[in-house]
C-alpha positions in Angstrom: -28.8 -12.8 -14.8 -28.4 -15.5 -11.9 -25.9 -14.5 -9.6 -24.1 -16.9 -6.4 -23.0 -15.6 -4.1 -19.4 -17.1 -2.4 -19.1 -17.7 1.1 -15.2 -18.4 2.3 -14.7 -21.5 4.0 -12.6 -19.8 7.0 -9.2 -21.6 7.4 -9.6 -21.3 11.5 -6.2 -22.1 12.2 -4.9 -19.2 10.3 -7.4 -17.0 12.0 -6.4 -18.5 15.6 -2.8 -17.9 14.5 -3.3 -14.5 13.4 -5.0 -13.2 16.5 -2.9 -14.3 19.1 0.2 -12.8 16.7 -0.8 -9.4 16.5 -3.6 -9.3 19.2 -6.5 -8.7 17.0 -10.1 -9.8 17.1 -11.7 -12.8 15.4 -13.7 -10.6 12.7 -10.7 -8.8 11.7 -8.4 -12.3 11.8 -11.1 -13.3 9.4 -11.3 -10.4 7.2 -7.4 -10.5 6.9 -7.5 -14.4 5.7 -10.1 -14.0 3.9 -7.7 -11.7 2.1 -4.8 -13.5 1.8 -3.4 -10.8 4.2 -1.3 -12.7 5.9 2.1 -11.7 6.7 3.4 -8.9 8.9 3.9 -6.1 6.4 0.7 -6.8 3.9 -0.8 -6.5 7.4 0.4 -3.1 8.1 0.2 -1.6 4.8 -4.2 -2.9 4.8 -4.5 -0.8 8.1 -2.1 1.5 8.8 -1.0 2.7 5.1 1.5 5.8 5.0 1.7 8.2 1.9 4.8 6.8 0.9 2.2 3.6 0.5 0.4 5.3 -2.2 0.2 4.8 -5.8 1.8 7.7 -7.2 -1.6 9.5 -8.6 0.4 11.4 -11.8 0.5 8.3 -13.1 -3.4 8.4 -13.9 -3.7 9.6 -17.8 -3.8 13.5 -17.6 -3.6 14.0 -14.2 -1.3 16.6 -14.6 -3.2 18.5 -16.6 -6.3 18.1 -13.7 -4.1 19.1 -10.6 -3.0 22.5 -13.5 -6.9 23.0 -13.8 -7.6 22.5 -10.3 -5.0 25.4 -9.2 -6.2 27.5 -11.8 -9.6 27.7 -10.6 -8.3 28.1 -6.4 -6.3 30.7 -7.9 -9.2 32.3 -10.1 -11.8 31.5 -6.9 -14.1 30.0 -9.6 -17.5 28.4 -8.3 -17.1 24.2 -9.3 -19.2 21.1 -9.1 -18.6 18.5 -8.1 -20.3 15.5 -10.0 -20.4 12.7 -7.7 -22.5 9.2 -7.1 -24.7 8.2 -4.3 -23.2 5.4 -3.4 -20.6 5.3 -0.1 -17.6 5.8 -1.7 -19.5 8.5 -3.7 -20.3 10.5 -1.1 -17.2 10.2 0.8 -15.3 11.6 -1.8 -17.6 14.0 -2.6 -17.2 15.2 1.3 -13.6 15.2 0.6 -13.1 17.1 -2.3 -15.8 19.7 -1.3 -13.9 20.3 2.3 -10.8 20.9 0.4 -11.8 23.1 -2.3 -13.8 25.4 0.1 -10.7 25.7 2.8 -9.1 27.2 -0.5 -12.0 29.3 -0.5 -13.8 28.0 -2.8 -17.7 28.3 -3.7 -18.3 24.4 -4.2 -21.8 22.7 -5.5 -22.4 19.5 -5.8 -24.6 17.0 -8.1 -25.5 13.5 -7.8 -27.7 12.4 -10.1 -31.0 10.6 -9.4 -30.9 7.4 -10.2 -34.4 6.5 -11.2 -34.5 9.3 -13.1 -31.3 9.3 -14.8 -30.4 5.8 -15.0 -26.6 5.0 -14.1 -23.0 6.2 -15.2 -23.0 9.6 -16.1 -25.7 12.4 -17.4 -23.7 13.9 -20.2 -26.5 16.6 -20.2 -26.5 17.4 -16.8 -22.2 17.9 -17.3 -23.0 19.9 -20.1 -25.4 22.5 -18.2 -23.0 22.4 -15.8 -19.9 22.7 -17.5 -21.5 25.8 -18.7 -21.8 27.6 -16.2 -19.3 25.9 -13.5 -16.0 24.1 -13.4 -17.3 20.6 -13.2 -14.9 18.0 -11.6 -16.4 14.2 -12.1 -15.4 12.2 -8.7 -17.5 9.6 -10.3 -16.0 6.5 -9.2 -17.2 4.2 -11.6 -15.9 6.2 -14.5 -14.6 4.2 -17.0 -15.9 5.4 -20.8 -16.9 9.1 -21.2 -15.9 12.2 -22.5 -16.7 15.6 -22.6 -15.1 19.2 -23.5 -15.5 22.0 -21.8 -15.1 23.2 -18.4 -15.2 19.3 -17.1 -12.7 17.8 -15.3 -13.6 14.1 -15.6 
């Protein structure tokens, strides 16, 4: 697979227009253009987003039924796992979800898989062996094509 990479030819005016407008520094002027960030509000919602910014999350397929499962198992205290990736966004979510489940007083595990062992996308062994045992949630990002019964959230 050949791959190119794109380099933006930076429109320098645009940048020079956008830093003296809102006071910001070149990289970020460039990040904004590059973008297409451009006007007032598209610039306040890339870096200072409220929750009324939000997608609304129930409409994800069956999120309903997750968020039921979820306060099922705070209310149960059941132990859960969290399947995650190693990437950043992985991690960070991971981080995330395991904070909140243990405030609720959860006992909270979590798996990433190793990658050149177990290749990409998900393990469904390792959900099942977990599953088994645990409540597994998936906060596998690049999800797009798997299912599974059981005790997993994915």
């Amino acid at each position: 697979m050949n791959k190119k990479w794109q380099i933006y030819e930076n429109d320098e005016g645009k940048i020079k227009e956008l830093q003296e407008k809102y006071q910001i520094n070149s990289l970020l002027a460039t990040i904004l253009v590059n973008r297409n960030i451009t006007e007032q509000e598209e610039i306040r919602l890339f870096l200072e987003p409220t929750r009324n910014d939000f997608h609304n999350p129930f409409l994800i397929m069956d999120m309903e039924k997750a968020v039921k499962r979820m306060i099922q198992a705070i209310e149960k205290q059941e132990k859960v796992t969290i399947y995650g990736d190693y990437d950043v966004d992985g991690i960070t979510s991971i981080t995330v979800l395991k904070s909140f489940l243990q405030d609720r007083g959860l006992e909270v595990d979590t798996y990433i898989p190793n990658r050149l062992e177990e290749g990409y996308g998900l393990n469904q062994e390792a959900i099942k062996k977990i599953a088994s045992r645990w409540l597994s949630i998936n906060d596998y990002s690049g999800l797009w094509n798997f299912s599974s019964g059981g005790n997993c959230l994915c």
